[in-house]
N, C-alpha and C positions, 0 to 999 in steps of 0.2 A: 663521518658525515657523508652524505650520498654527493655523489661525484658531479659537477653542471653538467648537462647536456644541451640541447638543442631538442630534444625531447621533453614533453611536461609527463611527470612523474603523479600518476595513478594509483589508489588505494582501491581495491574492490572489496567490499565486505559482503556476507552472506551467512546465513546457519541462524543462530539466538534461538532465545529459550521462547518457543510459542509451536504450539499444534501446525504449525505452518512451514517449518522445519524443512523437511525436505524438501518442500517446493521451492523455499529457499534456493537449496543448492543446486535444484535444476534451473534458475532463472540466472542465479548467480553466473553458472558455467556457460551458459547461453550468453551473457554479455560478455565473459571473457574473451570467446572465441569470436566474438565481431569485433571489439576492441582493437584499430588497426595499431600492430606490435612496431610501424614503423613511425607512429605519431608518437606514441606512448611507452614511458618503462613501466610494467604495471606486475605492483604488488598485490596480493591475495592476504588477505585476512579472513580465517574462517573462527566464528563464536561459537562454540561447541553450547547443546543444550543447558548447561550450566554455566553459561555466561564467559565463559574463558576464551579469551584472544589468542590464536594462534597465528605464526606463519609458518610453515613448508614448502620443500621444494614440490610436493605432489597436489599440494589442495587446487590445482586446476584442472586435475583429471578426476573424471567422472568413475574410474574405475577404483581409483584409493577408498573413495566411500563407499562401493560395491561390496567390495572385500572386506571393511573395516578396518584400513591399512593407513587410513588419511593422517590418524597420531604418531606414525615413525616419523624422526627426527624432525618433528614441528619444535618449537619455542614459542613461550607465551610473550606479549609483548604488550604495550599502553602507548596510546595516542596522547602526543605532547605537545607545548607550544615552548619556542624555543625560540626568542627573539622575535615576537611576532611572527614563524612561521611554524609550519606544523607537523610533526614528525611522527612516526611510527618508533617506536625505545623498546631497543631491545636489548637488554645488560648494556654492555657500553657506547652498541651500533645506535646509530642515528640513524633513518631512511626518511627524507626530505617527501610531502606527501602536497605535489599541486592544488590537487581535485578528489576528493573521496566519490565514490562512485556504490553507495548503500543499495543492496540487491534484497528486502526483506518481505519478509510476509504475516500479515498477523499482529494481534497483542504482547507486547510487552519488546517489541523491536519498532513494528511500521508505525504503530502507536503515538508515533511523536519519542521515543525511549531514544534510539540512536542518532535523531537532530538536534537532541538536547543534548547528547553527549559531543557532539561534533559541534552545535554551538559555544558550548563551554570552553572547547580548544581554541575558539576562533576562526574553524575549518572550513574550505569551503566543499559543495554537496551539491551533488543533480536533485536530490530531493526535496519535496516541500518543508515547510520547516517545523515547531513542536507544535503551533499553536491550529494550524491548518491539519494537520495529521492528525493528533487527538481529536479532535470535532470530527471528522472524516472516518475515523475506525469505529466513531460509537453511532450504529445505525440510526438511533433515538435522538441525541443531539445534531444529525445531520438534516433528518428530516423535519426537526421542527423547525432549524433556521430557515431551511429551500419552502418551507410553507408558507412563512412572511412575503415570500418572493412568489409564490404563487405557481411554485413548482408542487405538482400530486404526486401524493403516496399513497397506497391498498391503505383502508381504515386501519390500525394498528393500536395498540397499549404498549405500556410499559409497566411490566414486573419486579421486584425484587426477591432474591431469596427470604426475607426476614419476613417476606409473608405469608399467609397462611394460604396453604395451599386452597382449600373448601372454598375462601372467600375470592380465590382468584377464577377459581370454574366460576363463580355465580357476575362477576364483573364481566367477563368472557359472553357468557349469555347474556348479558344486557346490551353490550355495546359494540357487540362483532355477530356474525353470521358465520356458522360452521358449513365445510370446511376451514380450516385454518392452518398456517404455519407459524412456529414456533422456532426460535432463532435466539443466540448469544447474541447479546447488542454488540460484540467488541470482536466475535472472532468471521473468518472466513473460509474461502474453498470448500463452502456448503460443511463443514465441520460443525457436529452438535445438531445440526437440523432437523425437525418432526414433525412432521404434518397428521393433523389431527381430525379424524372426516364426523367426529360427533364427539359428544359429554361422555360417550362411555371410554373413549381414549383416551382425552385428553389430561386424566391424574398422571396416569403415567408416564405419557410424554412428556407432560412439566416437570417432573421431576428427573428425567433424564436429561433434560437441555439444563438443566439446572446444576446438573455434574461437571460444564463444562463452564457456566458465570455463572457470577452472583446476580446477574441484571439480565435477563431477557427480555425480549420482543415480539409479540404474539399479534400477525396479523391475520386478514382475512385473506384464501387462497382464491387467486382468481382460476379458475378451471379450464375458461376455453378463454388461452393467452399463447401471445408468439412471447420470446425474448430476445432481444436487442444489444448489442452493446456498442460503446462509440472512442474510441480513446482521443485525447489530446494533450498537444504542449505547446511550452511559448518557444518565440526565440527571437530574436530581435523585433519584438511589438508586434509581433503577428504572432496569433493561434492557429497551429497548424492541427485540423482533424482528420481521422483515420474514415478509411471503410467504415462503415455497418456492418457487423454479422448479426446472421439472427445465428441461436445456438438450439438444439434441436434435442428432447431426450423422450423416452418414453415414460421417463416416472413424472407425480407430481409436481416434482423440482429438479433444478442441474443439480446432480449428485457429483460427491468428489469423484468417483468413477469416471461418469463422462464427462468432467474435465479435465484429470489428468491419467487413466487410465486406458482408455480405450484406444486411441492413437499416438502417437509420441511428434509426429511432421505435423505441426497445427494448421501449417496453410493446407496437407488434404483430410484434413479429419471430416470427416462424414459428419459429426457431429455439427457442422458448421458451415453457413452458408455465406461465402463473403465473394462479393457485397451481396448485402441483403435485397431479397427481391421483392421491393416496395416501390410504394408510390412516391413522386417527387414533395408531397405536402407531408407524409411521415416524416420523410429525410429527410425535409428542411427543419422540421420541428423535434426531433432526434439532434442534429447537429447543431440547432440555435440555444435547446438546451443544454445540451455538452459543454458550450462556449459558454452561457448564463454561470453554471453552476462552478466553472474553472473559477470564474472571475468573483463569483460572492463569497467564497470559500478561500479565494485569495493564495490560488495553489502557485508550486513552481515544480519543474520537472514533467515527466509523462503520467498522465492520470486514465483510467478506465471508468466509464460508466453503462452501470447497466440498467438498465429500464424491462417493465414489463408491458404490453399491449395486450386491454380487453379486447377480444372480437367480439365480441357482442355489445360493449357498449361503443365500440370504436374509440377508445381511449386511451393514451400516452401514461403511464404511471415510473416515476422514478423508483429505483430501486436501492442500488447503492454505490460508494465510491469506491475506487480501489486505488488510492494513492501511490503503491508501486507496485502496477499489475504484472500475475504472473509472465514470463518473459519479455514484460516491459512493451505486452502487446503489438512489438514491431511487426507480429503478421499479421495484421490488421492496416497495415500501411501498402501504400502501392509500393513493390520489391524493387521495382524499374525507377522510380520517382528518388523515393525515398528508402535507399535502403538502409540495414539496420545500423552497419557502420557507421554511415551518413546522421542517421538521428542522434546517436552514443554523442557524434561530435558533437552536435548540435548544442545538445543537454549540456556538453561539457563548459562549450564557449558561452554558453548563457549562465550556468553555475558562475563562471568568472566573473562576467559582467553584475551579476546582482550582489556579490561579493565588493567587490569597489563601489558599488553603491552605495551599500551599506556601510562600508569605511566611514562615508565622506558623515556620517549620521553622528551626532553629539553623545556619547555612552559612559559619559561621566559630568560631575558636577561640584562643583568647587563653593565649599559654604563653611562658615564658621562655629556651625554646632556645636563641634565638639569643644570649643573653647568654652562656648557658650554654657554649657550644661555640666562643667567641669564643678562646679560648686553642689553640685547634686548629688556627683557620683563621688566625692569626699568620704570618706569613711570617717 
């Protein structure tokens, strides 16, 4: 069993099976290195694309996975509950796990996949939880809920593979205006994306975004648009929100490139103008939606939102969520205010607190059924 300390004992997870993979491991390693080593003893879990849990003494160096060296002397290992608390099991070691600390990206991890598996142990987590996550990665389900709320989105549809491709060009011309993009409802870091500027493209675009879901999402491209994005989190009954940046690129859309290719230091990437330089009635309508959509989506943890702005019609349009943005968007925060340290704790101590909250909640139910129904199940 892991030894008591005066330290709370940290789980960092990162990697899993989703297109989003590496970004993973660079948000991951980013929070490790801010993670103060004097509050925290802190374990690394890395989920290889095949779903396997590892620990090693290297998985916190950026260069193990440079090399492809990250697999020496790791051991696979399963998250346990073990008297009400919640352990890392590895052959016969126990390693006592306070706070899990999920660094992920993408379908089939940010999805809601690894709060589900952390809810089932019991665990507690910086992250939102299954139910907030799933609705949040699937573009489609997101922005129909925030429309009730009377939050906008670019005209959009939704597709499925099981359809016929001929009747989706002719639905396409009836109910959108070309240009267009084309988008996985579920994935991110601009992955799978195609933008279509007439009827003569757009077969073969669908059919490429279609390599990547089964369900896409085909909106109208707006042309002459800034983009925006705004992060926030809670912490003790206050929503604390970041800067605005706007994000800057020459193609039709933010490309994986210039987001994570072009600069590595985010605070000077050229790509990026923080804070953004707008007007105080933007800002406030940027940051009141930020807060809005935290709170109907019923997040917990640090969330990114990104918005796009017609200049032409002068118009606010929501875009999407990003439930655990890459590096947790701490440079988007004031570095002097709020540094990244500072927020990790934050997230951590409020992790806790919604944990004992949720204790105190009734998760069982005491009834006679089964006596009752005994005469049925008689063979």
């Amino acid at each position: 069993m892991t030894k008591k300390t005066n330290k709370l004992n940290i789980c960092l997870m990162f990697g899993g099976r989703s297109t989003e993979h590496d970004i993973s491991i660079i948000s991951g390693l980013q929070v490790y290195q801010a993670l103060n080593k004097d509050k925290y003893n802190v374990n690394v879990i890395y989920i290889t694309k095949d779903n396997h849990m590892l620990v090693g003494p290297n998985l916190h160096k950026l260069k193990a996975y440079q090399e492809n060296s990250f697999l020496k002397h790791t051991k696979e290992v399963t998250i346990t509950n073990i008297d009400g608390k919640t352990y890392i099991k590895e052959k016969k070691k126990e390693h006592l796990v306070d706070v899990f600390v999920p660094i992920f990206h993408g379908q089939g991890v940010e999805d809601g996949t690894i709060s589900s598996l952390l809810d089932f142990v019991d665990a507690t987590y910086i992250t939102s939880d299954p139910t907030s996550s799933a609705i949040s990665q699937d573009k489609v389900y997101t922005k129909d809920i925030l429309k009730k709320y009377h939050v906008s989105s670019p005209r959009y549809v939704l597709f499925k593979k099981t359809e016929d491709v001929d009747e989706l060009i002719k639905v396409i011309g009836q109910k959108l205006i070309y240009p267009i993009i084309i988008k996985p409802t579920r994935l991110g870091s601009s992955i799978g994306i195609e933008v279509a500027k007439d009827e003569e493209e757009v077969s073969q675009k669908l059919r490429n975004v279609f390599r990547y879901s089964s369900s896409i999402i085909v909106e109208e491209l707006i042309k002459e648009k800034k983009e925006y994005n705004c992060a926030c989190f809670k912490y003790n009954n206050r929503l604390y929100l970041s800067n605005i940046e706007e994000v800057l690129t020459n193609n039709d859309i933010l490309t994986f490139d210039d987001k994570y290719l072009k600069d590595i230091k985010l605070e000077q990437n050229k790509q990026r103008i923080i804070p953004a330089q707008i007007d105080a009635e933007l800002e406030q309508k940027i940051k009141e939606t930020t807060k809005d959509i935290y709170q109907i989506l019923n997040h917990q943890g640090i969330i990114r939102i990104d918005y796009i702005y017609d200049i032409n019609k002068k118009r606010l349009f929501f875009n999407e969520v990003n439930t655990i943005p890459g590096s947790l968007a701490f440079y988007l925060f004031d570095k002097n205010k709020l540094p990244f340290d500072i927020i990790i704790d934050m997230l951590i101590k409020e992790a806790i607190l919604n944990k004992q909250k949720e204790k105190k909640l009734i998760k069982s139910f005491s009834s006679n059924v089964l006596n009752s129904k005994s005469k049925i199940l008689k063979k």
